[in-house]
PDB file of N, CA, C and O in Angstrom:
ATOM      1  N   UNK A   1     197.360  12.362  90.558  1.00  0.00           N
ATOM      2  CA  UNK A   1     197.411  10.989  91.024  1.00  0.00           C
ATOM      3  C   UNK A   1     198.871  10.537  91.002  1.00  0.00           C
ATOM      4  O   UNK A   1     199.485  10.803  89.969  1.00  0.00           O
ATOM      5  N   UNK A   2     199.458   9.962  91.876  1.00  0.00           N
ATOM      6  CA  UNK A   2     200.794   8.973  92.261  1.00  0.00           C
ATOM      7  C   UNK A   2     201.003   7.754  91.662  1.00  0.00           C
ATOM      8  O   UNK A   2     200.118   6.979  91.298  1.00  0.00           O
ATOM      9  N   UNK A   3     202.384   7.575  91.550  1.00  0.00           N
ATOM     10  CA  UNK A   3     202.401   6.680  90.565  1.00  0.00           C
ATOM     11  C   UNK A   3     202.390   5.511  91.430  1.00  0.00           C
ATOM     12  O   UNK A   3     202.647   4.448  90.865  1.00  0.00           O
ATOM     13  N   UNK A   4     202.139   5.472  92.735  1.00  0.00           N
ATOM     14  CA  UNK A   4     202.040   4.320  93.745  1.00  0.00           C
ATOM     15  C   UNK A   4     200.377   4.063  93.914  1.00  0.00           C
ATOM     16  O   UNK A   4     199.929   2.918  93.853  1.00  0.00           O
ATOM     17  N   UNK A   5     199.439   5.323  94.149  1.00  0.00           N
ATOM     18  CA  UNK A   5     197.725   5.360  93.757  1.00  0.00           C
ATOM     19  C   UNK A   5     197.438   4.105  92.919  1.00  0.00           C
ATOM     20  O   UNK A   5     196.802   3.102  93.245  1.00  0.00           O
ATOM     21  N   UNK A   6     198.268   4.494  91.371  1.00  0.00           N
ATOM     22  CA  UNK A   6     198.153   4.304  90.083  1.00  0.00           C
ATOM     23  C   UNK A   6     198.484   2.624  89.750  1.00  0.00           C
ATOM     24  O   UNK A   6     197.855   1.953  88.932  1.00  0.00           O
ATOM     25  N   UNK A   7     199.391   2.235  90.421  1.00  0.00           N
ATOM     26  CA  UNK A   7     199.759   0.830  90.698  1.00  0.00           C
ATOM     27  C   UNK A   7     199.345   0.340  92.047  1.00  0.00           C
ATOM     28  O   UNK A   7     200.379  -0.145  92.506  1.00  0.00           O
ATOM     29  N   UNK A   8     198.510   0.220  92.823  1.00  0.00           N
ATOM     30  CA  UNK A   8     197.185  -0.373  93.559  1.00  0.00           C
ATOM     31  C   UNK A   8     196.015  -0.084  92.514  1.00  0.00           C
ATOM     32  O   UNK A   8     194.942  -0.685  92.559  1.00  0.00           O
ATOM     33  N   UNK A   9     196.248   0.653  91.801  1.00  0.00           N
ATOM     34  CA  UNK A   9     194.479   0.753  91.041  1.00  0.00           C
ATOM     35  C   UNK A   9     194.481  -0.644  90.170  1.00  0.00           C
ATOM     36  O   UNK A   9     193.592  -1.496  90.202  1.00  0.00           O
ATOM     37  N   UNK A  10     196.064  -0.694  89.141  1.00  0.00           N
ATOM     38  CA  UNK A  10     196.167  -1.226  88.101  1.00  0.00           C
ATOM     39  C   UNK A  10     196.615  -2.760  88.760  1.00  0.00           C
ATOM     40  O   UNK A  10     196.389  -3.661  87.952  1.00  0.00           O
ATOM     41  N   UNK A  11     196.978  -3.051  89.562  1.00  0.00           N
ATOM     42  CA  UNK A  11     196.867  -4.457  90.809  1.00  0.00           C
ATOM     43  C   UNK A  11     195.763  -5.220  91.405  1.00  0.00           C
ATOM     44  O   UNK A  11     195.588  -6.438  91.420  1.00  0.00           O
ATOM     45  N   UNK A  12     195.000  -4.200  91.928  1.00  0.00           N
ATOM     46  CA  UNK A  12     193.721  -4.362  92.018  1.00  0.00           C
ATOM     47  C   UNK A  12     192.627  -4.820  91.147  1.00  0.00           C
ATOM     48  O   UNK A  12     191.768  -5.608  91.542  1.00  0.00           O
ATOM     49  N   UNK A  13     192.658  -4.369  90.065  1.00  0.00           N
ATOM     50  CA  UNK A  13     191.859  -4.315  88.792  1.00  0.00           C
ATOM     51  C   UNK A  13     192.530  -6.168  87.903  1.00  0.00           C
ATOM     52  O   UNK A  13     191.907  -7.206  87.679  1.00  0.00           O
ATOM     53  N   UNK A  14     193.435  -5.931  87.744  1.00  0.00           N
ATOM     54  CA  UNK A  14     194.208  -7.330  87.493  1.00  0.00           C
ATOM     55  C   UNK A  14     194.075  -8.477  88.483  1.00  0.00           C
ATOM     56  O   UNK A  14     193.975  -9.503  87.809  1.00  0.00           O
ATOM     57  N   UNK A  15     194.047  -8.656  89.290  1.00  0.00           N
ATOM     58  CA  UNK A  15     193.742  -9.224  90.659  1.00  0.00           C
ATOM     59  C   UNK A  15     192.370  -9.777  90.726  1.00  0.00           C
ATOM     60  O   UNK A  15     192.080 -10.973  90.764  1.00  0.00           O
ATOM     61  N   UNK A  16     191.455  -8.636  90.738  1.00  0.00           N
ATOM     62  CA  UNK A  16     190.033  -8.804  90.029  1.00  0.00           C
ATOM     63  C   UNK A  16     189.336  -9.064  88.955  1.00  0.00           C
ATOM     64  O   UNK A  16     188.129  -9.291  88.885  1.00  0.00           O
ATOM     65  N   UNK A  17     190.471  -9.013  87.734  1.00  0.00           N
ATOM     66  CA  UNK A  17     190.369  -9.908  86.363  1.00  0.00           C
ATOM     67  C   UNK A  17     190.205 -10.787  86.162  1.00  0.00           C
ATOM     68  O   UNK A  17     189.329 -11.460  85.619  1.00  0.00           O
ATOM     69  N   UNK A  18     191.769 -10.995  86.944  1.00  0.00           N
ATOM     70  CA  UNK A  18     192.350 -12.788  86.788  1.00  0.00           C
ATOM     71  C   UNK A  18     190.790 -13.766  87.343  1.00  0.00           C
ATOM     72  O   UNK A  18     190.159 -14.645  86.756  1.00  0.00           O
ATOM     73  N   UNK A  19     190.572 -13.054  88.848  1.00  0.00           N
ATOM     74  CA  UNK A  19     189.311 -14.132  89.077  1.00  0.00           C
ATOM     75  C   UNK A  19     188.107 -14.381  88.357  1.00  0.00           C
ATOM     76  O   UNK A  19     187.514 -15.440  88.152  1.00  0.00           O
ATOM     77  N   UNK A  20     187.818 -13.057  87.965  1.00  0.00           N
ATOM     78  CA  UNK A  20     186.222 -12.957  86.708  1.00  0.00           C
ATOM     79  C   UNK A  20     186.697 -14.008  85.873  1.00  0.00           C
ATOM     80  O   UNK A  20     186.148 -15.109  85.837  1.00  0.00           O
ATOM     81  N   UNK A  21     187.762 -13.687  85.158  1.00  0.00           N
ATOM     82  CA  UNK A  21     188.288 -15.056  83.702  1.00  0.00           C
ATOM     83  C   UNK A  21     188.166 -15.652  83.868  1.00  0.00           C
ATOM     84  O   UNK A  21     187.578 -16.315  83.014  1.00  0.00           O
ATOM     85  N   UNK A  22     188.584 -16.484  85.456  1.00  0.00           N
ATOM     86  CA  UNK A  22     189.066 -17.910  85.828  1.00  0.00           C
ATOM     87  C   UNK A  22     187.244 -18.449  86.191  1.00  0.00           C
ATOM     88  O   UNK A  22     186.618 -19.442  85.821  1.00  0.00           O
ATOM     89  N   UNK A  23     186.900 -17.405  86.959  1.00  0.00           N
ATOM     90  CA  UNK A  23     185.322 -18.404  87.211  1.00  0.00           C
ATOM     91  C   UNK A  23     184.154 -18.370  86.437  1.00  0.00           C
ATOM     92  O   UNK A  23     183.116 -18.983  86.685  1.00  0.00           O
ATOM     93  N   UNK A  24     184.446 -17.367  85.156  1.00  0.00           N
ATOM     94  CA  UNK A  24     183.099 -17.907  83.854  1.00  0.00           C
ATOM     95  C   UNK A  24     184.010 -18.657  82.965  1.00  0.00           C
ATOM     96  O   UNK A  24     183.398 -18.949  81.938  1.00  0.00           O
ATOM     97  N   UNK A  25     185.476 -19.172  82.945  1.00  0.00           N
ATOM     98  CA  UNK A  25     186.130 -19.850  82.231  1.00  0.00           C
ATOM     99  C   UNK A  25     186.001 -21.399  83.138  1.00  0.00           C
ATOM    100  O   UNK A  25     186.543 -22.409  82.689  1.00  0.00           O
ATOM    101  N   UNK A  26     185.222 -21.421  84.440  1.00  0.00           N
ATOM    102  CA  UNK A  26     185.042 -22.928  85.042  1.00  0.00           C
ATOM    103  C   UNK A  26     186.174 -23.246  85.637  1.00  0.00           C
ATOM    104  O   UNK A  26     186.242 -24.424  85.986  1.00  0.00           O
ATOM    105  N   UNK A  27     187.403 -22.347  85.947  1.00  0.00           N
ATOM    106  CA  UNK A  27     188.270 -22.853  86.307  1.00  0.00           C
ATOM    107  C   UNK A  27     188.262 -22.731  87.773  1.00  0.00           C
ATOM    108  O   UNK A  27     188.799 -23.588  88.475  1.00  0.00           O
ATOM    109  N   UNK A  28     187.529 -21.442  88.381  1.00  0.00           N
ATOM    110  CA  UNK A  28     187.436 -21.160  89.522  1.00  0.00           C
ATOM    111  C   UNK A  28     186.082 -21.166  90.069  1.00  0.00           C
ATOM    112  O   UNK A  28     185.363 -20.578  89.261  1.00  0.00           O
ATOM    113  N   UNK A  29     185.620 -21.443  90.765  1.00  0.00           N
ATOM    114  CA  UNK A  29     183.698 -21.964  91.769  1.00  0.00           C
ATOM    115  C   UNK A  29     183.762 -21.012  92.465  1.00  0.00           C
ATOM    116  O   UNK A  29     183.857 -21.584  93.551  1.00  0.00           O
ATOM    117  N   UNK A  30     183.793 -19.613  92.767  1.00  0.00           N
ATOM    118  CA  UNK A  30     183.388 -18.573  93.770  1.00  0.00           C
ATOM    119  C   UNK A  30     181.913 -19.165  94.476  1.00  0.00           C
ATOM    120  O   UNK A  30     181.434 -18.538  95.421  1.00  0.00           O
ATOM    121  N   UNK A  31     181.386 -20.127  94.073  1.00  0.00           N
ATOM    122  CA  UNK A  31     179.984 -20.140  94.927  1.00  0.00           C
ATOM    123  C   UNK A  31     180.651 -20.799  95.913  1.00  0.00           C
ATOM    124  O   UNK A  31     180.539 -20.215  96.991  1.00  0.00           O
ATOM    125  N   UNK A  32     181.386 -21.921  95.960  1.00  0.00           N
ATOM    126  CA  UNK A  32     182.184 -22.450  97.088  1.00  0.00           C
ATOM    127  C   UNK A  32     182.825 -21.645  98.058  1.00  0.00           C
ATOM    128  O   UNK A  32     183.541 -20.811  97.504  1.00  0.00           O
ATOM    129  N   UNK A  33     182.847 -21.563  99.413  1.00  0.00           N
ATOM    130  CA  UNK A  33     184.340 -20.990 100.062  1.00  0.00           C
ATOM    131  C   UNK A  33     184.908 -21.418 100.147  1.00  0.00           C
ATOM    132  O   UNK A  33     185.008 -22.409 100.871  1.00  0.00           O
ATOM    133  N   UNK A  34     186.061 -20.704  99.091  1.00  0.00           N
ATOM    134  CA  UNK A  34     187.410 -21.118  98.869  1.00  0.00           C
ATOM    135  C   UNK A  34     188.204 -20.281  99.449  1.00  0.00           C
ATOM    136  O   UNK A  34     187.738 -19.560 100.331  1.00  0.00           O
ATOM    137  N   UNK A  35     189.960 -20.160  98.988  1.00  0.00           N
ATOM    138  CA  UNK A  35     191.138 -19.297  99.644  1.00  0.00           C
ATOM    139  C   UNK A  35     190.597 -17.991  98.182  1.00  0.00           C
ATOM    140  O   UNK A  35     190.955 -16.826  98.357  1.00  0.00           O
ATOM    141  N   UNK A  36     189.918 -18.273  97.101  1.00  0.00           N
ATOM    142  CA  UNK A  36     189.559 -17.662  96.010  1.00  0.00           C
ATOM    143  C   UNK A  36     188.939 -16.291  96.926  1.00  0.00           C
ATOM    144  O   UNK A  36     189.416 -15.212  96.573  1.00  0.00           O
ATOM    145  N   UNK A  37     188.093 -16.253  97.873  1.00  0.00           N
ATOM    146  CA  UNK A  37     187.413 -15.091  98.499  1.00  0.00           C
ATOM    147  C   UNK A  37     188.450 -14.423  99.227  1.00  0.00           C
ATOM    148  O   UNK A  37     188.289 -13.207  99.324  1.00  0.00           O
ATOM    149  N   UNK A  38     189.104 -14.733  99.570  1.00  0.00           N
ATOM    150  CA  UNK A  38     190.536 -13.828  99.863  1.00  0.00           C
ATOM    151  C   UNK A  38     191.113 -13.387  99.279  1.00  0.00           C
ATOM    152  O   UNK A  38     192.008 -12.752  99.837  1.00  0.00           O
ATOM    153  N   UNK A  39     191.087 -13.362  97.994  1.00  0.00           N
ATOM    154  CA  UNK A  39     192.163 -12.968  97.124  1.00  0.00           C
ATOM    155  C   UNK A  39     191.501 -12.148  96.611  1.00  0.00           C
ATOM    156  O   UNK A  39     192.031 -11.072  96.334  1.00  0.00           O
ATOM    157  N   UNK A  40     189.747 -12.433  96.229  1.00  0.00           N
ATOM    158  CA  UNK A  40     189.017 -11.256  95.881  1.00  0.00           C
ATOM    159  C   UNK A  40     189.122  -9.902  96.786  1.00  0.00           C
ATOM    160  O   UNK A  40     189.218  -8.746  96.373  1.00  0.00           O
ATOM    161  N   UNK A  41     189.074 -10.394  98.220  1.00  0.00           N
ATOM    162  CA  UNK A  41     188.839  -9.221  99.063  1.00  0.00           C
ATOM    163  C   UNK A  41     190.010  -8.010  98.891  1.00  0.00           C
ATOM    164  O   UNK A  41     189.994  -6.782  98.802  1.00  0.00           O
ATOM    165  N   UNK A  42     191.048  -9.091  98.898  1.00  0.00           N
ATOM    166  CA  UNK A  42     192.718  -8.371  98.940  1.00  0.00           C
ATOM    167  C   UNK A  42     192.334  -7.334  97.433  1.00  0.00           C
ATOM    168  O   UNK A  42     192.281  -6.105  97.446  1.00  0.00           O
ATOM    169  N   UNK A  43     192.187  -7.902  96.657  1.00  0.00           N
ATOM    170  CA  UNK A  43     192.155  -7.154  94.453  1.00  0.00           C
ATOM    171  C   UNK A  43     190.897  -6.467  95.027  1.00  0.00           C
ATOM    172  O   UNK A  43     190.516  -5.687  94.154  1.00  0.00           O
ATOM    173  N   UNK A  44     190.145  -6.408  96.012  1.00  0.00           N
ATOM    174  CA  UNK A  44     189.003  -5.667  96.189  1.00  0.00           C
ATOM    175  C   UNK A  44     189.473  -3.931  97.178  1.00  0.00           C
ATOM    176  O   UNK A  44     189.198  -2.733  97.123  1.00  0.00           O
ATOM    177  N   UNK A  45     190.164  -4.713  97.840  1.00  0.00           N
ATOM    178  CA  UNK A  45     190.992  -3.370  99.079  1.00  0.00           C
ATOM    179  C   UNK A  45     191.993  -3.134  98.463  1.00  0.00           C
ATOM    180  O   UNK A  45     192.523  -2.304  99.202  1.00  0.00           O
ATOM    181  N   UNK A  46     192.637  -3.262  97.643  1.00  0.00           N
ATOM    182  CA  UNK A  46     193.592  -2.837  96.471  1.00  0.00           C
ATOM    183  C   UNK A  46     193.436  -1.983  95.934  1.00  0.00           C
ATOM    184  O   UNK A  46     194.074  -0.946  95.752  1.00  0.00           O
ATOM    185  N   UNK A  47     192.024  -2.577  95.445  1.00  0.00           N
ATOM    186  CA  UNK A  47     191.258  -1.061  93.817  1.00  0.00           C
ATOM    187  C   UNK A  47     191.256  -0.059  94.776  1.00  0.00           C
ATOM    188  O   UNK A  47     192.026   0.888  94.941  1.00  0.00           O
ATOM    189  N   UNK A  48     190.069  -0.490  95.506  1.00  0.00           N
ATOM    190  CA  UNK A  48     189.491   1.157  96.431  1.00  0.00           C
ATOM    191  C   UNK A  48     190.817   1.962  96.807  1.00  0.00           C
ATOM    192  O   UNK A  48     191.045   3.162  96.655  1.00  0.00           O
ATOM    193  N   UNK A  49     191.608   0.986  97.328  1.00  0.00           N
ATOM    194  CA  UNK A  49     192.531   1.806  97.910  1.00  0.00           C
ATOM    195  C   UNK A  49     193.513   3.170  97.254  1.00  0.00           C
ATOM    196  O   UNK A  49     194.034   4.166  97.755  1.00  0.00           O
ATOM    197  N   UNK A  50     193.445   2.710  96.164  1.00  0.00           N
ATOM    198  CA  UNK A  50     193.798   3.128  94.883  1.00  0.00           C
ATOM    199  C   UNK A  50     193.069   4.584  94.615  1.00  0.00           C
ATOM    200  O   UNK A  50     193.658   5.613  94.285  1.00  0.00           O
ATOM    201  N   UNK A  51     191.936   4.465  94.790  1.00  0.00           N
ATOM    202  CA  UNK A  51     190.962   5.668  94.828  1.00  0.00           C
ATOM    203  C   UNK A  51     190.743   6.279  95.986  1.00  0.00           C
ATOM    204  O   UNK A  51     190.518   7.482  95.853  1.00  0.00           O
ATOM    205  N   UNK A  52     190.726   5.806  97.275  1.00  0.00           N
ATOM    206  CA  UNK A  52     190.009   6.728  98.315  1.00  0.00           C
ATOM    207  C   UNK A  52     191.319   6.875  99.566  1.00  0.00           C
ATOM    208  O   UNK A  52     191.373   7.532 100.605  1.00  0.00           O
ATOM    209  N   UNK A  53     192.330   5.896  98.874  1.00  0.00           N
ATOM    210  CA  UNK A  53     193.664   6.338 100.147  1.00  0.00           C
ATOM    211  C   UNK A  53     193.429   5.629 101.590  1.00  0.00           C
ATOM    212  O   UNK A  53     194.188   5.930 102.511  1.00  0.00           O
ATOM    213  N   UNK A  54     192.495   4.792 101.772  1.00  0.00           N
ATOM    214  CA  UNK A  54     192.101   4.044 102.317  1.00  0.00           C
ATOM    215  C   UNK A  54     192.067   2.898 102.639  1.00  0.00           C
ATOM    216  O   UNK A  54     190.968   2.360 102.510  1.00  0.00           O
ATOM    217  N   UNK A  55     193.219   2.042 103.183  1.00  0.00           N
ATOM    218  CA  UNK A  55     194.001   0.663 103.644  1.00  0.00           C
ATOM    219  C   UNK A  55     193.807   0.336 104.904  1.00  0.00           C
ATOM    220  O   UNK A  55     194.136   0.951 105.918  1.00  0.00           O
ATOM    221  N   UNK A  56     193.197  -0.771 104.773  1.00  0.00           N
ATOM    222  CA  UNK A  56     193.047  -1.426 106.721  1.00  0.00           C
ATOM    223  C   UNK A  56     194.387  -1.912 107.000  1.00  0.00           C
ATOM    224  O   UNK A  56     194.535  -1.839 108.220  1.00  0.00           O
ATOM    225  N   UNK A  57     195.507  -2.404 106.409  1.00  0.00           N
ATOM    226  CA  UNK A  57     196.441  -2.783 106.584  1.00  0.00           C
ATOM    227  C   UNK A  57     197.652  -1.403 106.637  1.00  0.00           C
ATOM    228  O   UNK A  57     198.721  -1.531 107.233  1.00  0.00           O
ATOM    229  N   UNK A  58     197.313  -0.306 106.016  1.00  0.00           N
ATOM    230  CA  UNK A  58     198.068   0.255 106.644  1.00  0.00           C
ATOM    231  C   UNK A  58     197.650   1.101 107.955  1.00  0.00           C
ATOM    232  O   UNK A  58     198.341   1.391 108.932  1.00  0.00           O
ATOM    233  N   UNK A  59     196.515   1.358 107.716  1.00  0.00           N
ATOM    234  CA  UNK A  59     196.005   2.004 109.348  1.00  0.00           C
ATOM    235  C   UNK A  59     195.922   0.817 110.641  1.00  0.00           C
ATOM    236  O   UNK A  59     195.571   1.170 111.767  1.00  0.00           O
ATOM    237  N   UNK A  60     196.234  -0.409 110.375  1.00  0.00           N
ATOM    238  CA  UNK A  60     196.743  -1.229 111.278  1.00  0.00           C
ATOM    239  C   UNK A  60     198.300  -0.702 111.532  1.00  0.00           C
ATOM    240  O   UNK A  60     198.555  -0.067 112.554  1.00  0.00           O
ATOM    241  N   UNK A  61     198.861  -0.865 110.994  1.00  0.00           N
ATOM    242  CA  UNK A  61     200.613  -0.957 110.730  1.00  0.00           C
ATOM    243  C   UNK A  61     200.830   0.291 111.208  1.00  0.00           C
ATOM    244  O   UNK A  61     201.919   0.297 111.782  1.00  0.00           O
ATOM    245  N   UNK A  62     200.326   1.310 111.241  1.00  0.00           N
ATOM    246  CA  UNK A  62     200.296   2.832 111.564  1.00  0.00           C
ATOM    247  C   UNK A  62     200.572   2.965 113.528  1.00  0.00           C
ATOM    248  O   UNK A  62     201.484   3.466 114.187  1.00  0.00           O
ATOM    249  N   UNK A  63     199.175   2.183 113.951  1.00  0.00           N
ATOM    250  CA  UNK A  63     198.752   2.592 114.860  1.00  0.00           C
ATOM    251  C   UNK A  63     199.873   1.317 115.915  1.00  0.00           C
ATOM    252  O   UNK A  63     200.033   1.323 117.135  1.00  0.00           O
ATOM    253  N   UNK A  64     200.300   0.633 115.180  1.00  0.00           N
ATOM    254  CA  UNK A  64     201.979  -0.121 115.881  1.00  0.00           C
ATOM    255  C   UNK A  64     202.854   0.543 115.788  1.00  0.00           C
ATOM    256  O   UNK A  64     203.888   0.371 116.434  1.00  0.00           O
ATOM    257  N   UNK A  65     202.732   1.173 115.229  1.00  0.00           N
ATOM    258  CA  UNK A  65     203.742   2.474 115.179  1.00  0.00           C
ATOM    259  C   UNK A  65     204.943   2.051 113.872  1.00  0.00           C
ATOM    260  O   UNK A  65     206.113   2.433 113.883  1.00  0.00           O
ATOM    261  N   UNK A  66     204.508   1.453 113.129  1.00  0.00           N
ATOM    262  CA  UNK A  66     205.516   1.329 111.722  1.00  0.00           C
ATOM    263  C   UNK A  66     204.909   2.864 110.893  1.00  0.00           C
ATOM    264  O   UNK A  66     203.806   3.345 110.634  1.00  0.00           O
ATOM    265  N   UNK A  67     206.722   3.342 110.634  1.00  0.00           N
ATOM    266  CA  UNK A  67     206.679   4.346 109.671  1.00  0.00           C
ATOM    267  C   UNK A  67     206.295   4.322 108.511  1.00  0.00           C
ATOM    268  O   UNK A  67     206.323   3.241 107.923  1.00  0.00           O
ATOM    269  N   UNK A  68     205.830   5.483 107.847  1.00  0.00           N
ATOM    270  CA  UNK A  68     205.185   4.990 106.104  1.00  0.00           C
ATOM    271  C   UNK A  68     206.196   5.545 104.930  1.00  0.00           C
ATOM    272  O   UNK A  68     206.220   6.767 104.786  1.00  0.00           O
ATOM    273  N   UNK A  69     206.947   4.823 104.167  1.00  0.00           N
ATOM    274  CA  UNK A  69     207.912   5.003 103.148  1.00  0.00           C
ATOM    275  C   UNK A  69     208.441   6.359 103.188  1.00  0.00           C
ATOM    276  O   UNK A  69     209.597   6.644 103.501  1.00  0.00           O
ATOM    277  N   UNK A  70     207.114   7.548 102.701  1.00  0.00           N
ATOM    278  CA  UNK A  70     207.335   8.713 102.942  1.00  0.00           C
ATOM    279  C   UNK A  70     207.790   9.805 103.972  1.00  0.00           C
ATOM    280  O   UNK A  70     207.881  11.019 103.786  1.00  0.00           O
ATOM    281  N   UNK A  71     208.013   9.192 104.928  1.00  0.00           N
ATOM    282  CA  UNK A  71     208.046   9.893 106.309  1.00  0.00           C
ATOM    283  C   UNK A  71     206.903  10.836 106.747  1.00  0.00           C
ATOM    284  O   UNK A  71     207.187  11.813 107.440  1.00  0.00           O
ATOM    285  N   UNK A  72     206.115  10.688 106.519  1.00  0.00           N
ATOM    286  CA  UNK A  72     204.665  10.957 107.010  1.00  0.00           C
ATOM    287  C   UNK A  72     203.815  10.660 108.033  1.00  0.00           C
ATOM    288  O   UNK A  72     202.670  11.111 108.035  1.00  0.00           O
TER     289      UNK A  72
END
């Protein structure tokens, strides 16, 4: 595993913390739609991404033809 994998896993997972804390701590209403479901989705395509190498944002960015860090 990469130490770039490894930090989307550990982003993701934090991302997805912060909101669990915040909405059984009452601070955050997920039953509402809020900007809160975006941020889940993002800490949600973060984790996975982390595991399966799998980004809609970079297979967007790809197919415009932006290069990927690695030259790959």
């Amino acid at each position: 595993m990469t130490v770039e994998r490894i930090v989307r896993i550990v982003a993701g997972f934090f991302i997805m913390l912060s909101l669990t804390l915040a909405h059984f701590s009452g601070q955050a209403d997920l039953s509402h739609p809020t900007w809160l479901w975006f941020t889940a989705f993002v800490g949600f395509n973060l984790f996975q991404s982390g595991f399966t190498r799998f980004c809609p944002m970079d297979s967007i960015l790809k197919k415009f033809g932006v290069q990927s860090g690695c030259g790959l």
